[in-house]
N, C-alpha and C positions, 0 to 999 in steps of 0.2 A: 655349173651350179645355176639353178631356175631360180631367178628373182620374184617375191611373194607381187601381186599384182599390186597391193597396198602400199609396198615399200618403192619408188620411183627418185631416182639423180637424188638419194642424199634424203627425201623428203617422206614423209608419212600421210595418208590419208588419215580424218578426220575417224573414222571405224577402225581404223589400226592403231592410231592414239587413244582411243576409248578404250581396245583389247588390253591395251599392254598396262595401259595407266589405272585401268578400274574404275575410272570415271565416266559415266554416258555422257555420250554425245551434247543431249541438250545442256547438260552442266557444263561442256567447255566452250560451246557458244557463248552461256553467261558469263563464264569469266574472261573470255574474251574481249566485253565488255567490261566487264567491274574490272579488269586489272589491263586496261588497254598502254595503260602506260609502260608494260612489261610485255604483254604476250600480242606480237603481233604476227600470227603465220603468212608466210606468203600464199597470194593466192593464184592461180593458174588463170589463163584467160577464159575460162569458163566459171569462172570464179568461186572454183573449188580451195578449200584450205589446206595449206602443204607444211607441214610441222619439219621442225629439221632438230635435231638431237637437244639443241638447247631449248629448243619451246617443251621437249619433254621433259628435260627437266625441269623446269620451271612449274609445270603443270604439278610434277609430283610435290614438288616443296610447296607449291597454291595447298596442295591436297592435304600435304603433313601438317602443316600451320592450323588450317579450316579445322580437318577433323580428328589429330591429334593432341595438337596443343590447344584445341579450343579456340583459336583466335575467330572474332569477325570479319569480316570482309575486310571494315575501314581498315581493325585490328591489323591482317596479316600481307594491306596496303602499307602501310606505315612502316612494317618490319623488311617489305622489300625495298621502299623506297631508301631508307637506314644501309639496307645491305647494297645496294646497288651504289650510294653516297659513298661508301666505305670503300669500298669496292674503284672507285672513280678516284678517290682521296690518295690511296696505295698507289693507283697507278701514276699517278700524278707526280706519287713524290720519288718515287723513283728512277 
């Protein structure tokens, strides 16, 4: 089986995250900033961005929050940083 040239060791280019997600490109540079606290891709020594299954989803739940639930930025800041606290809290107690 021929591996997509996009897809490399696990990771996604920045144009195959865009395909899959519906998001353009320049839109996940910006929330790469506005939500740096959550979405860090690794980047390559050419310092290209390499997505790995968890930055996609992340990307989609940025994208459900934004432009289905309506939330803002801070808004759907807030609800990760909640869900990620939650998330840390479970693991903790168990």
């Amino acid at each position: 089986m021929r591996r997509s040239p996009l897809y490399n060791g696990g990771s996604m280019s920045i144009g195959a995250v865009s395909a899959l997600t519906g998001v353009e490109v320049h839109t996940l540079r910006y929330w790469e900033k506005e939500f740096s606290e959550f979405l860090k891709p690794r980047r390559t020594g050419g310092k290209q961005r390499r997505y790995s299954a968890d930055d996609v989803t992340l990307i989609l739940e940025i994208k459900r929050l934004l432009k289905q639930e309506m939330y803002s930025i801070a808004g759907a800041r807030r609800v990760l940083a909640q869900s990620y606290r939650d998330s840390t809290s479970a693991r903790t107690a168990a």
